[in-house]
LUMLUMVO-247148 format. One record per residue: residue in one letter; x, y, z of N, C-alpha, C, O in turn. Coordinates in nm, 4 decimals. Each point is the difference from the previous one (the first is absolute). Example, Ala and Ser with C-alpha at 12.3 -4.5 7.8 and 13.67 -1.06 7.14 Angstrom:
<tiros>
+--------+----------+----------+----------+----------+----------+----------+----------+----------+----------+----------+----------+----------+
: residu :    neast :   nnorth :      nup :   caeast :  canorth :     caup :    ceast :   cnorth :      cup :    oeast :   onorth :      oup :
+--------+----------+----------+----------+----------+----------+----------+----------+----------+----------+----------+----------+----------+
:      A :   1.3190 :  -0.5690 :   0.7800 :  -0.0890 :   0.1190 :   0.0000 :   0.0900 :   0.1200 :   0.0000 :   0.1036 :  -0.0019 :   0.0665 :
:      S :  -0.1386 :   0.1069 :  -0.1385 :   0.0820 :   0.1190 :   0.0060 :  -0.0770 :   0.1090 :   0.0730 :   0.0509 :   0.1108 :   0.0169 :
+--------+----------+----------+----------+----------+----------+----------+----------+----------+----------+----------+----------+----------+
</tiros>
This chain:
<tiros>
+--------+----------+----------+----------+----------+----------+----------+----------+----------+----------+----------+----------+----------+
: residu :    neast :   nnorth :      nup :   caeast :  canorth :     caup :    ceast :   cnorth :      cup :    oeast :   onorth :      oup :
+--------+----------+----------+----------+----------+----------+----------+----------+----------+----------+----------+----------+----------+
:      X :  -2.9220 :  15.7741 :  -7.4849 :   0.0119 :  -0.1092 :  -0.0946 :  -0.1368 :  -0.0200 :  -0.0652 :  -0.1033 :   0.0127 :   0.0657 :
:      X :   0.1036 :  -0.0486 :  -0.2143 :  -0.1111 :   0.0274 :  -0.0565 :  -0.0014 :  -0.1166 :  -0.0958 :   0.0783 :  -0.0109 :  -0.0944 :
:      X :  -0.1922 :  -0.0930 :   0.1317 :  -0.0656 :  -0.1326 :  -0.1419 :  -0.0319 :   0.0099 :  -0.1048 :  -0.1103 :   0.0513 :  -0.0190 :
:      X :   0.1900 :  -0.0947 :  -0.0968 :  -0.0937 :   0.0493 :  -0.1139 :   0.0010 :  -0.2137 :  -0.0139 :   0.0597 :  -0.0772 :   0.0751 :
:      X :  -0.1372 :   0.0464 :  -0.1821 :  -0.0182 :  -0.1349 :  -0.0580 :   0.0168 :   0.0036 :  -0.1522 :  -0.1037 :   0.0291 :  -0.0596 :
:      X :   0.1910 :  -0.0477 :  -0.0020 :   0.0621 :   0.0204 :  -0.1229 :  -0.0091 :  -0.1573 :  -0.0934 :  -0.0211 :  -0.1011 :   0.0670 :
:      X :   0.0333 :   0.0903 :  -0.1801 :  -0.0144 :  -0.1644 :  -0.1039 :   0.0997 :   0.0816 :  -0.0630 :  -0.0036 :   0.1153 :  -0.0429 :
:      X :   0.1134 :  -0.2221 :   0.0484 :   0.1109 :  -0.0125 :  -0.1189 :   0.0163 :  -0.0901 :  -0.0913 :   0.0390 :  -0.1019 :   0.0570 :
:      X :  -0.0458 :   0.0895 :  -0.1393 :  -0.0042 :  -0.1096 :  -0.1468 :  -0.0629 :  -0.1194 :   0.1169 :   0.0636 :  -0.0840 :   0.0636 :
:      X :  -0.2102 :   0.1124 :  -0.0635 :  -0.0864 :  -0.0768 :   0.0745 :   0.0411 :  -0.0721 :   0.1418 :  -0.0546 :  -0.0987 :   0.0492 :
:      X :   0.1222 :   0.1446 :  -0.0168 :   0.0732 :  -0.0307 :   0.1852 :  -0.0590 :   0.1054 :   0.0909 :   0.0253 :   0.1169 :  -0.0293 :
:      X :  -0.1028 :  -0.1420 :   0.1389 :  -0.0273 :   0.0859 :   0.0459 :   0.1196 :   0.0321 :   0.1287 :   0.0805 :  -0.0804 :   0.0470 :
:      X :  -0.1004 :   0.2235 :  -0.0108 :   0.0662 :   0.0724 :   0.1291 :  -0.0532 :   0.0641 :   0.0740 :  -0.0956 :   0.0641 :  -0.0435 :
:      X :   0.1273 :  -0.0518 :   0.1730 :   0.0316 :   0.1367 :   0.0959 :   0.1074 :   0.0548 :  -0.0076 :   0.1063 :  -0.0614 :   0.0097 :
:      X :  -0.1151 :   0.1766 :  -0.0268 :   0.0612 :   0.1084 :  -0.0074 :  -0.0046 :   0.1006 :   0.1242 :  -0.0946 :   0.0750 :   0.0241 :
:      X :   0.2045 :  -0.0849 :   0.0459 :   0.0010 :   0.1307 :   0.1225 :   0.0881 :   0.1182 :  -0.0404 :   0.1126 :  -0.0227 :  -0.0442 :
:      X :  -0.1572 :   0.1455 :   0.0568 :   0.0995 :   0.1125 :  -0.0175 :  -0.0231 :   0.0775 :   0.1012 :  -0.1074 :   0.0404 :   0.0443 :
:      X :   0.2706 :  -0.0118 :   0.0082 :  -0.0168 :   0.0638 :   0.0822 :   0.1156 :   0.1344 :  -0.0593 :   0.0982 :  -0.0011 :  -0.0742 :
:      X :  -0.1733 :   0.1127 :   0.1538 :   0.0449 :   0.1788 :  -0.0385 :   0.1129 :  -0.0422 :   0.0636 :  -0.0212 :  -0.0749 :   0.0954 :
:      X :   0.1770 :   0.1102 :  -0.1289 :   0.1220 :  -0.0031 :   0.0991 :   0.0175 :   0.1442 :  -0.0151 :   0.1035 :   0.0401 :   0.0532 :
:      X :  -0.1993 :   0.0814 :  -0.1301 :   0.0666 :   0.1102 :   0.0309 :   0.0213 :   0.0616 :  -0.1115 :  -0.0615 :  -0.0444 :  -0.0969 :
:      X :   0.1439 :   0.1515 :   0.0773 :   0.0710 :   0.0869 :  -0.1390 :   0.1079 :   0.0225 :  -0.0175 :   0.0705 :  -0.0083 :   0.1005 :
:      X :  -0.0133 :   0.0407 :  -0.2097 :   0.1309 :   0.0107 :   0.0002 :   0.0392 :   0.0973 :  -0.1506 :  -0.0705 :   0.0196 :  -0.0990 :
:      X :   0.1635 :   0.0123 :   0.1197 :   0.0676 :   0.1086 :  -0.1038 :   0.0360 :  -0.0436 :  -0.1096 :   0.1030 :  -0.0605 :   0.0296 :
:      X :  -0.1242 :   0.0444 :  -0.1883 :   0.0573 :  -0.0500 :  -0.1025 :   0.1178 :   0.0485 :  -0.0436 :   0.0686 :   0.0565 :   0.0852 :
:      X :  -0.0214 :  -0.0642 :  -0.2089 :   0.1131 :   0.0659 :  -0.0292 :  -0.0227 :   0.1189 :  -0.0533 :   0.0918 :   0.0706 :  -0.0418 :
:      X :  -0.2460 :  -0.0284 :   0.0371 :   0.0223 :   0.1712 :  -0.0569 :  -0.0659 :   0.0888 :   0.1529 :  -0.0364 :   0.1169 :   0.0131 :
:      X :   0.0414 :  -0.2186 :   0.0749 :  -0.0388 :   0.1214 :   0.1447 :  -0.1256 :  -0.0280 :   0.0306 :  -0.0280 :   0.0326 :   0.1153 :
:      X :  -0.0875 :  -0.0973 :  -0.1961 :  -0.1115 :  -0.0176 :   0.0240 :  -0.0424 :  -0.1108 :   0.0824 :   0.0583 :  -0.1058 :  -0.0238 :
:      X :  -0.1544 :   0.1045 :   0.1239 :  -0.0765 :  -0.0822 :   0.0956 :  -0.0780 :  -0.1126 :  -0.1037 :  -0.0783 :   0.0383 :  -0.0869 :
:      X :   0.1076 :  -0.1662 :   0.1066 :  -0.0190 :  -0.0969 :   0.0091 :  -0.0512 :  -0.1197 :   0.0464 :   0.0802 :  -0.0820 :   0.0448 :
:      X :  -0.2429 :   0.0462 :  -0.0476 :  -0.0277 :  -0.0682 :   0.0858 :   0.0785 :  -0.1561 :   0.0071 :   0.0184 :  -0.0623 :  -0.1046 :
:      X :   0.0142 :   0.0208 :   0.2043 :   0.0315 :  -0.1692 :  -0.0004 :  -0.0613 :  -0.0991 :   0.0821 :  -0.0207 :   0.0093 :   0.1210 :
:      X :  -0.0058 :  -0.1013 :  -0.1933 :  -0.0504 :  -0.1098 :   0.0845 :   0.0770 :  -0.1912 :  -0.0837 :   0.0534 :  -0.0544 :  -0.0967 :
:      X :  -0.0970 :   0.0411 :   0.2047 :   0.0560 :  -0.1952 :   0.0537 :  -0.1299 :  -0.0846 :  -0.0222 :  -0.1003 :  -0.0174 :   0.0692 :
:      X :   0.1390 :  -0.0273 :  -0.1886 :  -0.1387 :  -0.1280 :  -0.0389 :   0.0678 :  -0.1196 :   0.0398 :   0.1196 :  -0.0168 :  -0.0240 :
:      X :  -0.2058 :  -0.0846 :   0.0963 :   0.0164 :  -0.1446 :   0.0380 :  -0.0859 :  -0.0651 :  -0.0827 :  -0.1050 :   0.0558 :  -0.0318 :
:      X :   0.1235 :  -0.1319 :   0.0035 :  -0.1380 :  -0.1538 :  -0.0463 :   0.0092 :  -0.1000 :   0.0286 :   0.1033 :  -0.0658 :  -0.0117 :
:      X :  -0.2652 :   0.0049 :   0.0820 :   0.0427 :  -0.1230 :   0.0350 :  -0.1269 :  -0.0762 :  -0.0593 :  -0.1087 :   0.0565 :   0.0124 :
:      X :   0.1134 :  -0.1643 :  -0.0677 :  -0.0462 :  -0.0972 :  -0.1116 :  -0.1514 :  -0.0462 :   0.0765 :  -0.0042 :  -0.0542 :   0.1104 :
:      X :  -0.0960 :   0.0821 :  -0.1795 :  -0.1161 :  -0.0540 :   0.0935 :  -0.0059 :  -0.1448 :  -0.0308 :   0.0179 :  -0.0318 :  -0.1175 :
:      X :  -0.0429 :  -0.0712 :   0.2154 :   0.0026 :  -0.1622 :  -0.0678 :  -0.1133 :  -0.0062 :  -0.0617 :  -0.0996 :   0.0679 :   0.0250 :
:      X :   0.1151 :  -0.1724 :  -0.1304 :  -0.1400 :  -0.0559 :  -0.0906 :  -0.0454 :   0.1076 :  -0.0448 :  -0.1115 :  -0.0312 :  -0.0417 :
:      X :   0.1293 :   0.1568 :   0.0206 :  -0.0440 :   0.0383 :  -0.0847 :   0.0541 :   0.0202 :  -0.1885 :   0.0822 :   0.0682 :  -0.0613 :
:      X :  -0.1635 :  -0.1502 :   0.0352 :   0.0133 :   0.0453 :  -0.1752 :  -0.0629 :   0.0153 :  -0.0939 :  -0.1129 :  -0.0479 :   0.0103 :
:      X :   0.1370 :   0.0995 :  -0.1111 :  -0.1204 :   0.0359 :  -0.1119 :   0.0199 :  -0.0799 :  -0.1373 :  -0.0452 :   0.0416 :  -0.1067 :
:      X :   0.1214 :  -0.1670 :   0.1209 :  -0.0257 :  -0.0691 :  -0.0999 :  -0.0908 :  -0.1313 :   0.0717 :  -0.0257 :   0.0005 :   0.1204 :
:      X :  -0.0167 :  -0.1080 :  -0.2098 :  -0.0984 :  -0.1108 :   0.0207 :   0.0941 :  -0.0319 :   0.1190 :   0.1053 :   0.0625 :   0.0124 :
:      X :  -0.1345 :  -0.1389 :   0.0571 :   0.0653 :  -0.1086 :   0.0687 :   0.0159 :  -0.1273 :  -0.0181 :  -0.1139 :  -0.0239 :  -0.0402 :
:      X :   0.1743 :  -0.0914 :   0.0384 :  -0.0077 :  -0.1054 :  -0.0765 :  -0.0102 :  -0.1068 :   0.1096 :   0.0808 :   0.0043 :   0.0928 :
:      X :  -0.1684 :  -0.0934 :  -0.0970 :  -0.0444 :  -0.1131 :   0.1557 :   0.0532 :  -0.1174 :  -0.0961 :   0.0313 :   0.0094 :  -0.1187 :
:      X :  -0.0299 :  -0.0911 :   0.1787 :   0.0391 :  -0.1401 :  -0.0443 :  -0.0404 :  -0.0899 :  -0.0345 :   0.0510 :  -0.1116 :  -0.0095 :
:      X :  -0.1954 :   0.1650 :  -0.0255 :  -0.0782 :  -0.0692 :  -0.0966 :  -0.0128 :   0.0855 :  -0.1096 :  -0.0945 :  -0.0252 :  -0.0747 :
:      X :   0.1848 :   0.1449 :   0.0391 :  -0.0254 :   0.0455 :  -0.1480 :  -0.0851 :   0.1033 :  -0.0408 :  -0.0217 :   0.0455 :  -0.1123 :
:      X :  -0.0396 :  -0.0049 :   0.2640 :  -0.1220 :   0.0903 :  -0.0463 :   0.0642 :   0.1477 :  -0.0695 :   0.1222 :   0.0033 :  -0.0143 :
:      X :  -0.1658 :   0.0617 :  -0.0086 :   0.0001 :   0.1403 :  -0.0470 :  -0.0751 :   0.1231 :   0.0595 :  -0.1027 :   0.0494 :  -0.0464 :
:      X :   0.1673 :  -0.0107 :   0.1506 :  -0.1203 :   0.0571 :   0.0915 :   0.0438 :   0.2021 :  -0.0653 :   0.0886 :   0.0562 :  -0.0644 :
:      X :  -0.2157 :  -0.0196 :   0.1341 :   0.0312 :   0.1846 :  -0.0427 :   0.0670 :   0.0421 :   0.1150 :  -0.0127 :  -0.0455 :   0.1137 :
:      X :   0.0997 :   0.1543 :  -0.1596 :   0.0645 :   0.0485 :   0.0571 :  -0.0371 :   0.1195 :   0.0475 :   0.0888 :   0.0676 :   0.0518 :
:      X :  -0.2290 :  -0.0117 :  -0.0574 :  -0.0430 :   0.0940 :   0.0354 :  -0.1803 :  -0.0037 :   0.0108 :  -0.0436 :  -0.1151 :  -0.0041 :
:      X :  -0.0512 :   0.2127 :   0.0157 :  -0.0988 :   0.0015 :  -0.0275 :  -0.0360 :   0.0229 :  -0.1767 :   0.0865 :   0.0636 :  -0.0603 :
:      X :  -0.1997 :  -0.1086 :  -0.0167 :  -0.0205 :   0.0766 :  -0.1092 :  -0.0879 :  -0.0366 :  -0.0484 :  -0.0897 :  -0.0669 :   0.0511 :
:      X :   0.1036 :   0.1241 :  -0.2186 :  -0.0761 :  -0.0980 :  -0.1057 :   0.0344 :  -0.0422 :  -0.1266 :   0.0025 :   0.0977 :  -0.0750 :
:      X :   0.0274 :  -0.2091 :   0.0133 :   0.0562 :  -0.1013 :  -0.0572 :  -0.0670 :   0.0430 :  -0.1362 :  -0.1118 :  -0.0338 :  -0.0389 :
:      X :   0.1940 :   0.1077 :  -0.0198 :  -0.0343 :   0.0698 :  -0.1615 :   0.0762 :  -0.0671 :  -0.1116 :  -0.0095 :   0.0554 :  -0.1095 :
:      X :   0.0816 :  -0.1619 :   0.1167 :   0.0467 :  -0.1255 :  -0.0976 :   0.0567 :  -0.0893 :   0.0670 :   0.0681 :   0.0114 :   0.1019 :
:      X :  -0.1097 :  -0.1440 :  -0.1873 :   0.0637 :  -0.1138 :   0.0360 :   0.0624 :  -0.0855 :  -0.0915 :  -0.0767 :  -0.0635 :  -0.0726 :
:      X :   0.1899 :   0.0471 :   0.0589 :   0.1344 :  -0.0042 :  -0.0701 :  -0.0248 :  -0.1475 :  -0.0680 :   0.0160 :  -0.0216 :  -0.1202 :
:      X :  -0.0658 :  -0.0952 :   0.2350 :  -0.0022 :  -0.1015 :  -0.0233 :  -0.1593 :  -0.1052 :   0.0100 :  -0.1048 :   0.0641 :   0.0074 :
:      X :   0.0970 :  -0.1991 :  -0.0076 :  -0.0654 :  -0.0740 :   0.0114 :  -0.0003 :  -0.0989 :   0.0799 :   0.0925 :  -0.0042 :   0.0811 :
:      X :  -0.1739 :  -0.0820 :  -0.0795 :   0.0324 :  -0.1479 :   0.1105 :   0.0814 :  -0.0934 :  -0.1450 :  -0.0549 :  -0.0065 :  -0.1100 :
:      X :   0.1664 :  -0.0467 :   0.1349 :   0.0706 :  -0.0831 :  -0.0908 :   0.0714 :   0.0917 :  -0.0475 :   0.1016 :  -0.0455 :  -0.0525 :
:      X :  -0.1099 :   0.1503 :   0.0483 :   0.1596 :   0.0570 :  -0.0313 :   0.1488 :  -0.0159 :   0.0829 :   0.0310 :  -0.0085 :   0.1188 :
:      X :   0.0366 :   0.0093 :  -0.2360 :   0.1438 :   0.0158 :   0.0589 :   0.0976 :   0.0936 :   0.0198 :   0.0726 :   0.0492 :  -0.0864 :
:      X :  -0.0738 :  -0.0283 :   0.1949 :   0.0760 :   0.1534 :   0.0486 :   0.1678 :  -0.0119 :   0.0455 :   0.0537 :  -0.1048 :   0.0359 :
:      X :  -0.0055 :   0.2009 :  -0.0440 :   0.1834 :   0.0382 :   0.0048 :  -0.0226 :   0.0336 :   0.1456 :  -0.1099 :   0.0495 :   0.0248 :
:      X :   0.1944 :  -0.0674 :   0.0774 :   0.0258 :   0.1238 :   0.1244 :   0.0130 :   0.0957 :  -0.0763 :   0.0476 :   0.0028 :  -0.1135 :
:      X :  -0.1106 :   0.1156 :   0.2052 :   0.0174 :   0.1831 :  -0.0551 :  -0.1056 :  -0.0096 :  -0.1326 :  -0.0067 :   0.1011 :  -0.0700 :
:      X :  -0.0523 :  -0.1849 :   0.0433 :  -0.1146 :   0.0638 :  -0.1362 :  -0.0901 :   0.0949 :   0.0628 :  -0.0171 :  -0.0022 :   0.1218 :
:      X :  -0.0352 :   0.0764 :  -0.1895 :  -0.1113 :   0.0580 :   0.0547 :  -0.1305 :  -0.1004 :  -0.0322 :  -0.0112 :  -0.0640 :  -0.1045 :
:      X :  -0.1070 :   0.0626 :   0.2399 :  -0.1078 :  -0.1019 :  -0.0323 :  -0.1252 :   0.0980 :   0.0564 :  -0.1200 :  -0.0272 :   0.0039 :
:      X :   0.1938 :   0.1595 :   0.0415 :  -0.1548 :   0.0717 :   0.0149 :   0.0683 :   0.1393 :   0.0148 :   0.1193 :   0.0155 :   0.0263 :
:      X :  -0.2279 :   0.1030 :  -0.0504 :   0.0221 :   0.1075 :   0.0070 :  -0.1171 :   0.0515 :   0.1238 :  -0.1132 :  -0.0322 :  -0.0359 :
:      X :   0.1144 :   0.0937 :   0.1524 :  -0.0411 :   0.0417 :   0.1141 :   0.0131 :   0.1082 :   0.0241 :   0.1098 :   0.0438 :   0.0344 :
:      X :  -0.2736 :   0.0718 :  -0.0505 :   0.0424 :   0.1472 :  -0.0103 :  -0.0420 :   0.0240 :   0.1617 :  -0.1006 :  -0.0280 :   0.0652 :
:      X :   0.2038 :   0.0813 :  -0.0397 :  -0.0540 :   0.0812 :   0.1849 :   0.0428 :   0.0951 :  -0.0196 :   0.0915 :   0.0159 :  -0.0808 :
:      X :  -0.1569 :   0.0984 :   0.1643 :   0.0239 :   0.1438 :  -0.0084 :   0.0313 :   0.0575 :  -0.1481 :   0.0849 :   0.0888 :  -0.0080 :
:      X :  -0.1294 :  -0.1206 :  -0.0739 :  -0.0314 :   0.0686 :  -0.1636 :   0.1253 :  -0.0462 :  -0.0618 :   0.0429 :   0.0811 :  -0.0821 :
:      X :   0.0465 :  -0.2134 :   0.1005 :   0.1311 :  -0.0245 :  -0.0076 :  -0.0528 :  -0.1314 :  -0.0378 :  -0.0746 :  -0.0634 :   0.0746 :
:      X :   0.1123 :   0.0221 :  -0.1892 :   0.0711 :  -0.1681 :  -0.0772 :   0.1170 :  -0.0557 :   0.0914 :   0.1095 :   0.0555 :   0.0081 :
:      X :  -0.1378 :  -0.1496 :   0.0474 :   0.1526 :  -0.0735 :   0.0104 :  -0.0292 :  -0.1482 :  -0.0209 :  -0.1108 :  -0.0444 :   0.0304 :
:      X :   0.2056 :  -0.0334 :  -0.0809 :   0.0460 :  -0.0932 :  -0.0794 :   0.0178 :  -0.1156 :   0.0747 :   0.0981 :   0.0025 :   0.0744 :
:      X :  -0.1740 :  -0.1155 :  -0.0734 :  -0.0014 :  -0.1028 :   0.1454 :   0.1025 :  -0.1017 :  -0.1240 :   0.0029 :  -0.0017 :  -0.1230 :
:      X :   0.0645 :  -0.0671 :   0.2199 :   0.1275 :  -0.0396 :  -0.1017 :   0.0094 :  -0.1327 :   0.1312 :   0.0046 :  -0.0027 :   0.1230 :
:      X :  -0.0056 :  -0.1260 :  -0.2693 :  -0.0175 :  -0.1255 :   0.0969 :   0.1293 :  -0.0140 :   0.0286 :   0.0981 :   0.0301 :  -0.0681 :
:      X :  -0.1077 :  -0.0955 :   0.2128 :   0.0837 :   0.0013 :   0.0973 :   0.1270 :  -0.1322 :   0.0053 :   0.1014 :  -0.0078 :   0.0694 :
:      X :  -0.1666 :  -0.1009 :  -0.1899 :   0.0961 :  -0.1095 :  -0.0520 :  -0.0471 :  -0.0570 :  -0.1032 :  -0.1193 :   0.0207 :  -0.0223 :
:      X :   0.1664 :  -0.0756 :  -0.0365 :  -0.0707 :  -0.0669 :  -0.1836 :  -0.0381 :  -0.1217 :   0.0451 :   0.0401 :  -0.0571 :   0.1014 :
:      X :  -0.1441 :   0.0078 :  -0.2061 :  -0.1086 :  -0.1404 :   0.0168 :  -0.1460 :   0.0688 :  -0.1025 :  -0.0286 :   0.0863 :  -0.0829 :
:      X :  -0.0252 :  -0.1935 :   0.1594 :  -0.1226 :   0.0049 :  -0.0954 :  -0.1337 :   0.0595 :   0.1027 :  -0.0225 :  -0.0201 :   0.1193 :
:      X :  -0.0493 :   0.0978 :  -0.2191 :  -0.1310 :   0.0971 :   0.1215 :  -0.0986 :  -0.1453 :  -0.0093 :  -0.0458 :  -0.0528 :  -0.1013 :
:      X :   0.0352 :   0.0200 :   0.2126 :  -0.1016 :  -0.0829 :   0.0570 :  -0.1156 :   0.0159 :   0.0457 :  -0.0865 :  -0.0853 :   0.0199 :
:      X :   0.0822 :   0.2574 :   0.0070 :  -0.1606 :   0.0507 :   0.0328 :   0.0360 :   0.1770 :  -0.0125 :   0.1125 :   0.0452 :   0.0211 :
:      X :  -0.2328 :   0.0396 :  -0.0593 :   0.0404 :   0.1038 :   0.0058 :  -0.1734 :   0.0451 :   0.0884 :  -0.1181 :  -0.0012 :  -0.0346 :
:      X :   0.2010 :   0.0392 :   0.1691 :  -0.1782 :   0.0332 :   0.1010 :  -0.0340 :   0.1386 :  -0.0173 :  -0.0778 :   0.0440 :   0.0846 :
:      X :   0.1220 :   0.0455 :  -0.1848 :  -0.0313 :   0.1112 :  -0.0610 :  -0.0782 :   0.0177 :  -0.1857 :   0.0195 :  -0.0738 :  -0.0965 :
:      X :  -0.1365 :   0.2414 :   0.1097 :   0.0019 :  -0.0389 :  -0.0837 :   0.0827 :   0.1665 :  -0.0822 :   0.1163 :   0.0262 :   0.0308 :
:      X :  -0.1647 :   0.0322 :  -0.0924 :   0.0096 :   0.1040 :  -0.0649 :  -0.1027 :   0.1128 :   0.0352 :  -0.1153 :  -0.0004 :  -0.0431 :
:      X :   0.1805 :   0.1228 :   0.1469 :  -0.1041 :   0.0791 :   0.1027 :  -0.0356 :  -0.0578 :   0.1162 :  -0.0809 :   0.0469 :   0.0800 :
:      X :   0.1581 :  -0.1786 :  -0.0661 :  -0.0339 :  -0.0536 :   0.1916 :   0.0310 :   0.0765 :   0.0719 :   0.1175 :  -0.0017 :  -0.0366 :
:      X :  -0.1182 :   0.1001 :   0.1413 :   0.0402 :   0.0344 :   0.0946 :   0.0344 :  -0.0739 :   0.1076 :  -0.0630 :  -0.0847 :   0.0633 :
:      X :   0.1957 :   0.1383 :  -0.0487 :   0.0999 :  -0.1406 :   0.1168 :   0.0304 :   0.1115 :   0.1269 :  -0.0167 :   0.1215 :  -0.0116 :
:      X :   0.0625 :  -0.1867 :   0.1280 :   0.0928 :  -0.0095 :   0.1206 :   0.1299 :   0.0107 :   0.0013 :   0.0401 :  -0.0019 :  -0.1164 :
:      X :   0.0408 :   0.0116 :   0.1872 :   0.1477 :   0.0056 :   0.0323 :  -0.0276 :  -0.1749 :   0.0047 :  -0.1030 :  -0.0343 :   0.0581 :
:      X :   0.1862 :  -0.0697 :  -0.1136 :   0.0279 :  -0.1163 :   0.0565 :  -0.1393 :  -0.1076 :  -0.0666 :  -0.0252 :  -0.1143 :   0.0382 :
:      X :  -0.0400 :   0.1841 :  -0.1330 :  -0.0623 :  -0.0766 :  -0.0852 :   0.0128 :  -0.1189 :  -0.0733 :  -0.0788 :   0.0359 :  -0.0875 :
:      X :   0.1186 :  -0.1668 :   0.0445 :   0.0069 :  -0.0584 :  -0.1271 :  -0.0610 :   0.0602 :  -0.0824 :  -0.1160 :   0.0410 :   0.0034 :
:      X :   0.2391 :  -0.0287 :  -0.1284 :   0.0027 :   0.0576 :  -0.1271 :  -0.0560 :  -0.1441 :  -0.0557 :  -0.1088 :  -0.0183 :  -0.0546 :
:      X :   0.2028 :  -0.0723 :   0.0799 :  -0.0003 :  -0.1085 :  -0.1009 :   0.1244 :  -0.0795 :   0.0853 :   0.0675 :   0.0290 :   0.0987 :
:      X :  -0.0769 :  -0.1812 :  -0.2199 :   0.0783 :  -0.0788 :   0.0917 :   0.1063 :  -0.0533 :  -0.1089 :  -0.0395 :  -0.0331 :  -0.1118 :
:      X :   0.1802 :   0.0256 :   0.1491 :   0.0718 :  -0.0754 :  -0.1142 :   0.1026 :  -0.1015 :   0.0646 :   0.0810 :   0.0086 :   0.0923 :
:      X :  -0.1218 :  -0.1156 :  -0.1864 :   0.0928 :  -0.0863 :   0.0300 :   0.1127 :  -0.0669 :  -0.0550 :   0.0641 :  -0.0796 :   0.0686 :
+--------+----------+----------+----------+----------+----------+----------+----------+----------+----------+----------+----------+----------+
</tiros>
């Protein structure tokens, strides 16, 4: 039995595969087969997380190459309010409920943490 750790539309997994063996197709040829399981790792995710005071935290390590918004702006759930490049990759920090930005503790090139405040909306 063999671990791999796989991200699906940002959900992370374990993944076990195990060899059950070979088998014959329909033109006579050997076939490897195997049996994938998955089981859901907890807390892990790769979007912000949202606390209950509104913060906007990162969802990964990086560095903060635009910022969408301001303090006194008014944001939609799902807007984008920052762009966060890790591993040579843009991804799109997208506020987590609509209100107004009350503080933004980033600036443009901050380098952040997993679990940072982005900013705060209320």
């Amino acid at each position: 039995m063999r671990k791999f750790r796989v991200v699906v539309n940002g959900k992370e997994y374990v993944v076990e595969v195990e060899e059950i063996g070979y088998s014959a197709n329909a033109d006579g040829e050997n076939i490897r087969t195997e049996q994938v399981s998955t089981n859901k790792i907890e807390g892990s995710v790769s979007h912000p997380a949202k606390s209950s005071d509104g913060e906007v935290l990162a969802p990964m390590p990086g560095k903060i190459v635009s910022l969408m918004v301001n303090k006194g702006d008014s944001v939609k759930e799902g807007q984008v309010v920052a762009i966060l490049e890790a591993m040579k990759m843009e991804n799109e920090i997208q506020a987590p409920k609509g209100g107004v930005v009350v503080d933004v503790r980033v600036s443009k090139g901050a380098n952040v943490n997993r679990g940072d405040v982005l900013l705060v909306i209320e």
